[in-house]
VOGU-3710 file (C-alpha; in Angstrom, 3 decimals, decimal comma):
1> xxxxxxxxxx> 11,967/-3,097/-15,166  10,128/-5,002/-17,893  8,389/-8,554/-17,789  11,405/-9,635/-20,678  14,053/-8,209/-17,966  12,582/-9,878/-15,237  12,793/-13,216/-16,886  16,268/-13,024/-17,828  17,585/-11,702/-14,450  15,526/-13,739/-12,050
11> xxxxxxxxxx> 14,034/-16,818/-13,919  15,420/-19,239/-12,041  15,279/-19,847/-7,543  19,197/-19,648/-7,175  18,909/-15,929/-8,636  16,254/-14,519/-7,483  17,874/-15,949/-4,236  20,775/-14,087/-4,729  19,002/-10,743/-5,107  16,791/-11,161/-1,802
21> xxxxxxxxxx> 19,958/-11,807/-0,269  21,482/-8,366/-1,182  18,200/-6,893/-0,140  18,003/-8,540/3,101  21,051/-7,965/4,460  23,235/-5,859/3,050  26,110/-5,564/5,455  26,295/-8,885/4,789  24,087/-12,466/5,874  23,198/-12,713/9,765
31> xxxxxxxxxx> 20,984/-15,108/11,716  17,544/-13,844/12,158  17,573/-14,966/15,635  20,103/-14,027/17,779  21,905/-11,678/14,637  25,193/-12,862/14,632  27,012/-12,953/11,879  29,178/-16,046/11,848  27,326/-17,972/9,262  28,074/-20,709/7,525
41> xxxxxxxxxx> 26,046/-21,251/4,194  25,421/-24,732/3,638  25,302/-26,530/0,009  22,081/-27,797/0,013  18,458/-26,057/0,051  20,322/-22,966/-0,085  20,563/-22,883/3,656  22,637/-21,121/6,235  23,572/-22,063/10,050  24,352/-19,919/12,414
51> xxxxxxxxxx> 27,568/-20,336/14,325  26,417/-18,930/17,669  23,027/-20,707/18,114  22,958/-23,377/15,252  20,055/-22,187/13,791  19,020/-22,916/10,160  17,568/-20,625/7,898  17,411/-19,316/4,506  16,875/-16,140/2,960  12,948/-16,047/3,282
61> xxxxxxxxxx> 12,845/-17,361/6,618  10,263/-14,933/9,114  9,567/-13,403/5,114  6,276/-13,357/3,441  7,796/-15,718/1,142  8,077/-18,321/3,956  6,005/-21,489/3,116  5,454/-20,472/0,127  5,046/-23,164/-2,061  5,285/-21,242/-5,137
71> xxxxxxxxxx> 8,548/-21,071/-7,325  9,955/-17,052/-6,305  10,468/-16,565/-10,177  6,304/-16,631/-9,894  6,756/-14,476/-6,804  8,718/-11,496/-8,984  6,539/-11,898/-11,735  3,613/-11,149/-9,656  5,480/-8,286/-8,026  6,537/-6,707/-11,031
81> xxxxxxxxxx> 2,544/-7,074/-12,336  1,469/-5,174/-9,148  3,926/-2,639/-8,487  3,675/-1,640/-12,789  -0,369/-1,650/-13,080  -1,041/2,075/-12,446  -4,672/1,083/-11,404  -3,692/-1,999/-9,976  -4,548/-5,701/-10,660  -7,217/-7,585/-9,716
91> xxxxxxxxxx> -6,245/-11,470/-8,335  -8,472/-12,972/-11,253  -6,520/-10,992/-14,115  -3,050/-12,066/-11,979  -4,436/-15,739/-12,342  -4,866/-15,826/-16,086  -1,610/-14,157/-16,636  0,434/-16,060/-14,527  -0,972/-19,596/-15,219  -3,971/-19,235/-17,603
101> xxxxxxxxxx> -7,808/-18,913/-18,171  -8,214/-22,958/-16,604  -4,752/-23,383/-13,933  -3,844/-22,216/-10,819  -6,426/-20,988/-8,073  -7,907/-17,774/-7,840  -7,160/-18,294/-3,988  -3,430/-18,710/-4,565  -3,224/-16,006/-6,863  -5,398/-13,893/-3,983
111> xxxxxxxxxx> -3,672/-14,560/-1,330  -0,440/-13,819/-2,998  -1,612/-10,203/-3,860  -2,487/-9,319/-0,489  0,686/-10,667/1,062  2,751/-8,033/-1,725  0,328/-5,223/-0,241  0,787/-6,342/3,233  4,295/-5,596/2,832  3,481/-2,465/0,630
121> xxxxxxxxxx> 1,592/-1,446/3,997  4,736/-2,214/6,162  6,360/0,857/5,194  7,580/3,869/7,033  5,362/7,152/6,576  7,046/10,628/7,628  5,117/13,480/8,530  3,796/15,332/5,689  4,566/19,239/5,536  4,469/22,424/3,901
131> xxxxxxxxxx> 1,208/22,590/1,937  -1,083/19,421/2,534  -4,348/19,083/1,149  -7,078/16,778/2,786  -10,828/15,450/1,427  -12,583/12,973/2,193  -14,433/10,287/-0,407  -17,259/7,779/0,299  -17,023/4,040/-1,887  -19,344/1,772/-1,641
141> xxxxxxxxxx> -22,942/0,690/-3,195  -25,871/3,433/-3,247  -27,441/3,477/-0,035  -30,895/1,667/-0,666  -33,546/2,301/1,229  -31,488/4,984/3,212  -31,291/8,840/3,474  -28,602/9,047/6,074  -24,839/10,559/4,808  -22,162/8,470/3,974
151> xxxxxxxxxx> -20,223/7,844/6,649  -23,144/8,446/9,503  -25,509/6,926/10,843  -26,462/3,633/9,184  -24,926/4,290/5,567  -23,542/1,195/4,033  -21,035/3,486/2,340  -17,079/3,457/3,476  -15,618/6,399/4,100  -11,823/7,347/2,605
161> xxxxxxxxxx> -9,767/10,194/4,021  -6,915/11,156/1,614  -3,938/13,404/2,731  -1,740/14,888/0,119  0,932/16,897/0,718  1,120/18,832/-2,616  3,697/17,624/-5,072  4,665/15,013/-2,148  3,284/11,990/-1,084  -0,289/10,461/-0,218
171> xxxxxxxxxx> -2,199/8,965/2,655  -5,207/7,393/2,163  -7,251/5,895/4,906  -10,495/3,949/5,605  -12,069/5,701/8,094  -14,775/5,272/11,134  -16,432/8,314/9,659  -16,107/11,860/8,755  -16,431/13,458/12,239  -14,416/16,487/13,781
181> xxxxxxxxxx> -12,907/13,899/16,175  -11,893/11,205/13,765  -10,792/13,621/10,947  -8,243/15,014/14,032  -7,421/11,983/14,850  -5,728/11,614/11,810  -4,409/14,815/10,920  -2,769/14,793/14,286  -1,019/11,211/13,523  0,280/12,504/9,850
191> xxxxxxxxxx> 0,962/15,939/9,672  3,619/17,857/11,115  2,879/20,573/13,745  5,199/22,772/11,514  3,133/22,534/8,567  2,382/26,051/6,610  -1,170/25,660/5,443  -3,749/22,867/5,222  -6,415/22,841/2,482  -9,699/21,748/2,431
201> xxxxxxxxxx> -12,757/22,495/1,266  -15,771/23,757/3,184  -16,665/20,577/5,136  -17,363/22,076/8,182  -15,974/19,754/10,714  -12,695/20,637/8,857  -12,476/23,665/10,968  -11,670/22,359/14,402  -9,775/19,429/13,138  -7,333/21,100/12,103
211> xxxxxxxxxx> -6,453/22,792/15,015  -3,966/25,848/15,427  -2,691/25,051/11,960  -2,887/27,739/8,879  -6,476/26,496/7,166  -7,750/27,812/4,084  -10,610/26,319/2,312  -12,341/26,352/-1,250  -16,421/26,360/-1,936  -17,087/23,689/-3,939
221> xxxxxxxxxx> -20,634/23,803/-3,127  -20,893/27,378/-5,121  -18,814/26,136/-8,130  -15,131/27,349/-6,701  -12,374/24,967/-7,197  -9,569/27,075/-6,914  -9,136/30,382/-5,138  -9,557/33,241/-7,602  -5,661/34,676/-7,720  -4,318/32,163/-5,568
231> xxxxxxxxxx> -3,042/28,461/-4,961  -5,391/27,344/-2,648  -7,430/24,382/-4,222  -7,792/20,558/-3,065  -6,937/19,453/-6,907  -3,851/17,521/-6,181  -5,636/15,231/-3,760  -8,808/14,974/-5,324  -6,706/13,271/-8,608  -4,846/11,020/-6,014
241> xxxxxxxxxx> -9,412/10,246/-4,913  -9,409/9,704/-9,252  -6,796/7,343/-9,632  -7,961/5,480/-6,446  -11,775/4,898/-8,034  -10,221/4,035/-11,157  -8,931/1,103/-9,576  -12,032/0,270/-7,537  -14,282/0,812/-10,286  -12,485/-0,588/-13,516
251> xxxxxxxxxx> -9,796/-3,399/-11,771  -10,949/-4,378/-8,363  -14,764/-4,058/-9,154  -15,523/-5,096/-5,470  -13,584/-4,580/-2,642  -14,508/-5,632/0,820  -14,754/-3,025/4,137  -12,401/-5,405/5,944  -9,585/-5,776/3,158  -10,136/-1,877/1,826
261> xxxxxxxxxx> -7,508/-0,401/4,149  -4,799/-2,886/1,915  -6,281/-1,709/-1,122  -5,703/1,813/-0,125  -2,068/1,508/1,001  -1,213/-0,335/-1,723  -2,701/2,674/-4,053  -0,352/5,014/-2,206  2,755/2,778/-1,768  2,899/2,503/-6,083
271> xxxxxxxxxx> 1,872/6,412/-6,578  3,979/8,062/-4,108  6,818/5,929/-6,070  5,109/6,563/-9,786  8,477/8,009/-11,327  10,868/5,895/-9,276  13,193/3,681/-11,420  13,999/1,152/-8,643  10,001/0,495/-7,686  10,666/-3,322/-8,469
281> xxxxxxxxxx> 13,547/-3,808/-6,571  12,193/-1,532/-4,271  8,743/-3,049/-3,240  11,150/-6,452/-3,217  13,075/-4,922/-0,571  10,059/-4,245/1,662  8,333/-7,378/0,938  12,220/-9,674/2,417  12,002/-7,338/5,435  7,852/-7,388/6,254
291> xxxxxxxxxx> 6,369/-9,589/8,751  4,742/-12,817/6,988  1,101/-12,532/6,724  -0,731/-16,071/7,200  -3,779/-16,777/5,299  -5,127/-17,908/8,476  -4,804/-14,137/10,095  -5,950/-12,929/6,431  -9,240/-14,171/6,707  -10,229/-14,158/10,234
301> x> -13,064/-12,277/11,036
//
């Protein structure tokens, strides 16, 4: 889906209406109350009312759209921006595209990023399996003044575990640290039991995270990257790490701890769907079914 395509299919309310709709509810319109599905749609405001309990509604009712007091042509736009941008898009560079260098708020256009990655983050994650490959990354300023390792002791970096299952899709996480017990933690909540090998490299709390599973590991401390003969590496996740600080470093610039989590699903929501034709449509689907996200929630401490 181009920006030309997206203007001629959706650039008016009553259409993009139509296609949330179909997305919503595809057996057909129901009340998202009590769910029945005697409705009558009304003809003005592009309402509906429910038969059994009377209830009005429309199609972004209980929707991250709702209260949104910005036209939903603006809304796909800004979708299509996000879900394209292979390193992502900053709210400032959404701002000047959408409305110019001097209209529009950088809060609006802010806010309206982070509700599109809270529902890229409201999306269901199977267990990965077969061959999965885990590392962990640190992001973050230097750490002035300090000698202690990333993700210990008083370290001002963040620490990111990524979890790849090789030629599959990614995790990434923000992380407590990179202890045995928090590494476990999530290798136990993402990864089958049944999987055939995990890679990593020599990190040595790797080796009772990973439990009773298959572990082979790579030296990158002695120059070994891959296994001489062999397929064991961490490569595949390590590019998922290069894309990621692409982004950070060359789009978002800054990112804060408390927001970095949304930054990081919405890195893996757009590359575990990289060759997907439908990734328009498809983060539109997810963001008429997610739970509204209120700016008020947003920015509480």
């Amino acid at each position: 889906m181009t920006l030309p395509e997206v203007n001629n299919l959706y650039g008016t309310d009553d259409r993009c209406r139509e296609l949330l709709e179909r997305l919503r509810w595809p057996a057909g319109v129901e009340c998202p109350r009590c769910h029945d599905t005697r409705v009558s749609r009304l003809k003005q405001y592009a309402r509906f009312e429910c038969v059994g309990c009377e209830y009005q509604f429309t199609v972004t009712s209980g929707t991250i759209f709702h209260d949104s007091h910005l036209p939903l042509p603006i809304w796909f736009l800004a979708t299509l921006l996000l879900c394209e941008a292979k390193k992502g898009m900053s709210a400032m560079q959404l701002k000047r595209t959408l409305w110019g260098q001097h209209k529009g708020s950088y809060k609006t256009a802010w806010y309206l990023c982070h509700r599109i990655r809270g529902a890229m983050s409201a999306t269901e994650r199977p267990l990965l399996d077969g061959t999965v490959e885990i590392d962990e990354t640190y992001v973050g300023g230097h750490n002035k003044g300090s000698r202690r390792r990333a993700g210990f002791g008083d370290s001002n970096k963040q620490v990111v575990l990524g979890i790849r299952q090789r030629g599959g899709a990614v995790r990434f996480f923000h992380a407590e640290d990179a202890k045995t017990g928090t590494l476990q933690k999530f290798i136990e909540e993402n990864i089958s039991e049944d999987v055939d090998v995990i890679m990593t490299d020599e990190y040595r709390p790797y080796r009772k995270a990973v439990g009773k599973a298959k572990h082979e590991t790579v030296t990158h401390s002695a120059g070994e990257y891959v296994r001489l003969g062999t397929d064991i590496h961490t490569n595949s996740v390590e590019s998922a790490f290069s894309l990621l600080k692409r982004g950070i470093i060359g789009t978002w610039h800054r990112l804060s701890a408390k927001h970095l989590q949304a930054y990081l699903d919405e890195m893996s929501f757009r590359f575990d769907r990289r060759n997907r034709p439908d990734l328009f449509v498809d983060t539109l689907r997810h963001m008429v079914t997610a739970d509204p996200l209120t700016f008020e929630k947003l920015t509480a401490a």
